[in-house]
VMD Tcl script that draws the C-alpha trace (Angstrom):
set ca {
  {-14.38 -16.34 -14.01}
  {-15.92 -13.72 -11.62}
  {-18.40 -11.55 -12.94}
  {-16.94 -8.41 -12.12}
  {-14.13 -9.62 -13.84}
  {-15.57 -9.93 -16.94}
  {-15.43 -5.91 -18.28}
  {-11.41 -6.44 -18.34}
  {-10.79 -9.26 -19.76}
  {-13.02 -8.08 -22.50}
  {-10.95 -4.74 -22.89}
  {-7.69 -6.81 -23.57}
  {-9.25 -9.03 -25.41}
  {-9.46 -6.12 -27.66}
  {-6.62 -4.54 -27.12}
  {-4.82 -7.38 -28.24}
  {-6.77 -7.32 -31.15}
  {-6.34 -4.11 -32.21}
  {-3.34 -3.14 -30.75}
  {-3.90 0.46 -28.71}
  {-4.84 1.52 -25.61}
  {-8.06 0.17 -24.23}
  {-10.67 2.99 -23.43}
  {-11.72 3.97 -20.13}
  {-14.80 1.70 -18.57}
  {-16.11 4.64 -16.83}
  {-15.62 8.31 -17.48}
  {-13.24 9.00 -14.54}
  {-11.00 6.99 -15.82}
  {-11.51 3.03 -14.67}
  {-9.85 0.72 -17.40}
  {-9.91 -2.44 -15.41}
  {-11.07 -4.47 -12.03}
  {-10.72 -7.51 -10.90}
  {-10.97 -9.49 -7.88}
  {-14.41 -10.56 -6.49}
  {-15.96 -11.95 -2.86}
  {-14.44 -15.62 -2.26}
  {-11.35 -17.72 -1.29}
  {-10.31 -19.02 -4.87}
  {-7.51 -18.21 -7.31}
  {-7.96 -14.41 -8.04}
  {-10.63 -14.00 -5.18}
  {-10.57 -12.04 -2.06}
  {-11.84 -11.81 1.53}
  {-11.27 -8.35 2.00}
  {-7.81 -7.39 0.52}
  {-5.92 -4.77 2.93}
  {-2.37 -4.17 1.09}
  {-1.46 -3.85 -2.75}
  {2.31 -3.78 -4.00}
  {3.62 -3.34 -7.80}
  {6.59 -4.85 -9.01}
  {9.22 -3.52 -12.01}
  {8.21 -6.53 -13.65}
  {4.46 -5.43 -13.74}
  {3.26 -7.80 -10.95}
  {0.30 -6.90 -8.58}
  {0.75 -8.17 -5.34}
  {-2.40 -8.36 -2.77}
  {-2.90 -9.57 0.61}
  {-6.01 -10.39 1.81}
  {-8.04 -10.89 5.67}
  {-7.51 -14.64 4.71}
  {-3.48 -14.38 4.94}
  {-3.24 -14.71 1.19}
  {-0.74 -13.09 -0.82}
  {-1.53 -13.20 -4.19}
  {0.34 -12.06 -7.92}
  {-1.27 -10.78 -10.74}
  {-0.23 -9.75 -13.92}
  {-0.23 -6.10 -15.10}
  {-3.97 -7.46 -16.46}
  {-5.17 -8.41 -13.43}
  {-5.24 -11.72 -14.46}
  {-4.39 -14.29 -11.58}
  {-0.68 -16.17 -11.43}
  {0.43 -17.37 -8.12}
  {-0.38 -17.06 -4.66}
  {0.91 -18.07 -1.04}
  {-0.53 -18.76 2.36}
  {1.07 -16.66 5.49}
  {2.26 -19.24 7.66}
  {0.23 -18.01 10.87}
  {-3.32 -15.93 10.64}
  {-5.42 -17.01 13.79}
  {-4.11 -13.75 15.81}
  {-4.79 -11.05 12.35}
  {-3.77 -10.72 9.34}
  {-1.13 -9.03 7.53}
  {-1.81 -4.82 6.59}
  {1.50 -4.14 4.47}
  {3.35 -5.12 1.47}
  {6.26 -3.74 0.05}
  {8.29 -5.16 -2.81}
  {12.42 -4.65 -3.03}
  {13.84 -3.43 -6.08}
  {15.80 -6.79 -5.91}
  {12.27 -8.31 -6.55}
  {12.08 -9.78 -2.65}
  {8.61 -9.05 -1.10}
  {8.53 -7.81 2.80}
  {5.03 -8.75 3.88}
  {4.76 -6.63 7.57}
  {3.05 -9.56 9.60}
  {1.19 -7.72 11.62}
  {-0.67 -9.37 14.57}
  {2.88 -11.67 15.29}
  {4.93 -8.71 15.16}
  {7.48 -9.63 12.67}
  {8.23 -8.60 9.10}
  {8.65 -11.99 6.56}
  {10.86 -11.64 3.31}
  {9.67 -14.03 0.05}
  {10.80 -14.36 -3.14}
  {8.29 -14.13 -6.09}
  {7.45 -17.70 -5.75}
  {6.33 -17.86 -1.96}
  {9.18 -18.93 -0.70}
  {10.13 -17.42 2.57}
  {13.65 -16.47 2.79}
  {13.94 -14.79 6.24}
  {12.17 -13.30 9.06}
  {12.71 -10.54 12.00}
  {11.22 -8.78 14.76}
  {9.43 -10.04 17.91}
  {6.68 -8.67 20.24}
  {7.63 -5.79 21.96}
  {8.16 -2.73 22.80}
  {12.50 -2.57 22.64}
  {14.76 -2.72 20.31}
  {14.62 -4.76 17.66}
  {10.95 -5.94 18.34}
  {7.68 -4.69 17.49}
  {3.69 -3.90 18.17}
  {1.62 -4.34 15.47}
  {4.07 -3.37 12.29}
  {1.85 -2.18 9.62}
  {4.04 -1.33 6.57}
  {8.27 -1.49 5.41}
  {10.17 1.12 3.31}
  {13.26 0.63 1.95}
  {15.73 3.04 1.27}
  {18.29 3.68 -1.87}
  {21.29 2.24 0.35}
  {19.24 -0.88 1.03}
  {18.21 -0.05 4.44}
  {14.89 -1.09 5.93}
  {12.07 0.87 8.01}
  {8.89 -0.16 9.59}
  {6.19 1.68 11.50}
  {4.29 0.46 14.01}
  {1.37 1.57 16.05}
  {-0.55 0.10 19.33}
  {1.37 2.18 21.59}
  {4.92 1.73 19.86}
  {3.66 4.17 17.63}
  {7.13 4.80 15.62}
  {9.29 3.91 12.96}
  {12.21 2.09 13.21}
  {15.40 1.20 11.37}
  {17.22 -1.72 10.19}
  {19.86 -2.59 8.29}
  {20.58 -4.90 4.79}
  {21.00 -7.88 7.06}
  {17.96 -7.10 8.97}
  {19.86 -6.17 11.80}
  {18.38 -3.55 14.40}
  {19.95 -0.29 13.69}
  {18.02 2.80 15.65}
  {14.80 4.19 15.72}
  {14.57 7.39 13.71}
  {11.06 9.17 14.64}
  {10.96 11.79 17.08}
  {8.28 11.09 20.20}
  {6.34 14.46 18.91}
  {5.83 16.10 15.36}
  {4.10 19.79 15.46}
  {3.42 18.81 18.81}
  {1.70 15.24 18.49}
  {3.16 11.70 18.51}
  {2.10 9.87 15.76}
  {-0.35 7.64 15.66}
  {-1.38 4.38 13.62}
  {1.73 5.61 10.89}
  {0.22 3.16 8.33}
  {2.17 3.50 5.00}
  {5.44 4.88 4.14}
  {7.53 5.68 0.41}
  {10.81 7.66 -0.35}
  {10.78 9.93 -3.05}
  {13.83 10.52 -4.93}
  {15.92 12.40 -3.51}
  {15.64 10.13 -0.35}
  {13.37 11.70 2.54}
  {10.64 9.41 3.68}
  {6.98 10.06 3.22}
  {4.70 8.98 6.13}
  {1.36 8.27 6.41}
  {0.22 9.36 10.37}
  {-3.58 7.85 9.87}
  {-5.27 8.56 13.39}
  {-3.93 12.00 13.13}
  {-5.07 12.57 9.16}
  {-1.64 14.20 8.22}
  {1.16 13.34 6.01}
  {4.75 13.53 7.38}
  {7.90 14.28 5.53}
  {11.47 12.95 7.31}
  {14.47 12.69 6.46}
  {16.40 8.94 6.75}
  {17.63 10.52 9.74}
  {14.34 11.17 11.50}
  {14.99 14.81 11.03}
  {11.04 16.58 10.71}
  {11.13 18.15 7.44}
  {7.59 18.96 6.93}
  {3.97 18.20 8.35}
  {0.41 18.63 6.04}
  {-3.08 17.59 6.34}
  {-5.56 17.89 8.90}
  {-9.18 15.75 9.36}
  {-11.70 16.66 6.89}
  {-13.41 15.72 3.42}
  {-12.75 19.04 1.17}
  {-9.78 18.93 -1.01}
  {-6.51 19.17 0.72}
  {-7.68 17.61 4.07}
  {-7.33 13.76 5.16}
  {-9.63 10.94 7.41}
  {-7.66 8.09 7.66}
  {-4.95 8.13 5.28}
  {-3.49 4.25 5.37}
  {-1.68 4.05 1.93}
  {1.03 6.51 0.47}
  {3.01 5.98 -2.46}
  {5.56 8.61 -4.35}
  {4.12 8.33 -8.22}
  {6.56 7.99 -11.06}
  {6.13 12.29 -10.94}
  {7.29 12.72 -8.01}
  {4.00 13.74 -6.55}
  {2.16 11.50 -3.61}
  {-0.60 9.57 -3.89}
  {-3.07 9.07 -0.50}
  {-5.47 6.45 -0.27}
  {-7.80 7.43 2.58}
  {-10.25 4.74 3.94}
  {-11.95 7.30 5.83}
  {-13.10 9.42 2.78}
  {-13.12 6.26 0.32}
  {-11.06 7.98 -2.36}
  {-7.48 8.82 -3.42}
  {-5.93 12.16 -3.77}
  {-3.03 13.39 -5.53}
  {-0.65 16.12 -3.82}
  {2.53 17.91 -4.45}
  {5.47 17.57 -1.92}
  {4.04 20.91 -0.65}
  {1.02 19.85 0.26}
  {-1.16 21.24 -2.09}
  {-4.00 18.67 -2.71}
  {-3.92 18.05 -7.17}
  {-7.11 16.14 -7.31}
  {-8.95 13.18 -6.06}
  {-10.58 9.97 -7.08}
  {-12.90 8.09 -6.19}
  {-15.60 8.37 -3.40}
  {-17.85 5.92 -1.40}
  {-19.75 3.16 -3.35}
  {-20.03 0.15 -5.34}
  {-20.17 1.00 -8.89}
  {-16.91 1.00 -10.55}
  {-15.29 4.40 -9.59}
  {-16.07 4.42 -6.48}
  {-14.74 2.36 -3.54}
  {-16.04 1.37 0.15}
  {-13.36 1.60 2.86}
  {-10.13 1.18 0.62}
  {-6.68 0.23 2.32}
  {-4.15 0.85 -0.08}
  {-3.18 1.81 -3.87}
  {0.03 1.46 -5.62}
  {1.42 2.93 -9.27}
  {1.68 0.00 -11.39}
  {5.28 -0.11 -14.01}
  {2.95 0.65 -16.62}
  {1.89 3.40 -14.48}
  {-1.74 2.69 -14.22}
  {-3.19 3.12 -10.36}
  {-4.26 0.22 -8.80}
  {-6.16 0.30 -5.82}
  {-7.53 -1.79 -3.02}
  {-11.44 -1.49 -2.92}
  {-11.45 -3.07 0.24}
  {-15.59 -3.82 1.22}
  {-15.47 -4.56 -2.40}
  {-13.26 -7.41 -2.84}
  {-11.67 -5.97 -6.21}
  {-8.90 -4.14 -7.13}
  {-9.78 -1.42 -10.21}
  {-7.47 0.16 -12.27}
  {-7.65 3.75 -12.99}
  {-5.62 5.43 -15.70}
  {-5.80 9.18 -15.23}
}
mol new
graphics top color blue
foreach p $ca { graphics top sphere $p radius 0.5 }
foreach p [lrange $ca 0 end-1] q [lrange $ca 1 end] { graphics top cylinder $p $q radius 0.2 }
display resetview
């Protein structure tokens, strides 16, 4: 067991003892970490993408090409080797509501479908800049209807569209947005009533479009007060409705509302638990406890809020 492990397990040790809700480990909120520097079970060389599942698993890739499940715990129960990683690693992970994972494959320009076991059920996309292929995907969103997107950046900055059967359908993102193209568009989520949520990192904005590609709305701008952005590479749409930023370039999270306006923020750069060094990503857990990808710091920690 990894040190920095320790803390947690203790907390449900208790709070299967005594059967309530396990205090906060720190006073903004931290009730859990795990994770630690290595290449065993429940380890990580620098973890870059986090997923949740409606069945309460974790799901974490790593600069090793790992993908790895935990429990709602943190507690390790399965993992998976990417089948290529001398080119890069993976930056994305996105999780169906059929329970398939879409791992974005980054540096060999495909996207790979698993089930919760490992097992690889398909594949798509090729190197280049057409349709149908890619440069450099870096995350998937799916849609109500079952239809797929993925953005891409290296010059193919974009995001495109594909169908249920993974069949090339159209790319939907206009070449400018408030008069830039996008660039680096590193995580994506749909709200509920459909309209896609885009993360435009080099640009430190959040765009807003709808399935059709129509621009519905543009905020954010490069800075480190509340309400501005460096580097935002994770979004997610919470359980509320409102969005949740992770920005590697500020090391923290922040809350907004589909307007824009900035509802708090998390974090900031460090190693003690509560703060995080260069995170990549954060995800709302079914329990709907924030997990988050403390990159530099090999852990993921839990914060209830």
């Amino acid at each position: 067991m990894q040190l920095d492990r320790i803390p947690f397990v203790l907390l449900f040790v208790v709070l299967g003892v005594v059967g309530c809700e396990p205090p906060p480990m720190t006073e903004n909120g931290v009730v859990g970490v795990f994770g630690g520097t290595g290449l065993g079970e429940g380890e990580f060389s620098y973890p870059r993408a986090i997923t949740a599942a409606a069945d309460g698993s974790v799901y974490v890739v790593d600069k090793s090409a790992r993908i790895q499940r935990f429990g709602v715990d943190g507690v390790f129960e399965s993992g998976w080797q990417m089948p290529k990683k001398t080119a890069g690693k993976p930056i994305g992970l996105t999780v169906h509501k059929d329970g398939r994972i879409f791992v974005a494959d980054t540096h060999y320009h495909r996207v790979l479908v698993y089930d919760a076991t490992g097992q690889e059920l398909a594949r798509f996309g090729e190197e280049g800049m057409g349709d149908g292929q890619f440069q450099l995907p870096t995350d998937v969103a799916i849609d109500d209807d079952g239809f797929i997107y993925v953005g891409e950046y290296n010059g193919n900055d974009r995001i495109t569209k594909w169908s249920a059967d993974l069949t090339f359908v159209k790319q939907i993102s206009p070449p400018e947005i408030a008069g830039l193209s996008m660039v680096r568009p590193a995580a994506m989520d749909f709200d509920n009533e459909q309209t896609l949520w885009v993360a435009d990192a080099c640009n430190h904005r959040i765009i807003r479009l709808s399935r059709k590609g129509e621009v519905m709305s543009v905020f954010g701008e490069r800075g480190t007060e509340p309400g501005q952005l460096r580097y935002p590479y994770d979004i997610t749409v919470t359980p509320e409705q409102t969005l949740l930023v992770c920005e590697y370039g500020n090391s923290r999270l922040q809350w907004f509302d589909k307007e824009g306006k900035s509802l708090g923020t998390w974090g900031g750069p460090g190693r003690d638990l509560g703060q995080l060094w260069s995170p990549w990503g954060a995800t709302v857990g079914a329990n709907g406890d924030v997990y988050v990808v403390d990159s530099l710091n090999s852990r993921v920690q839990i914060v209830r809020r």
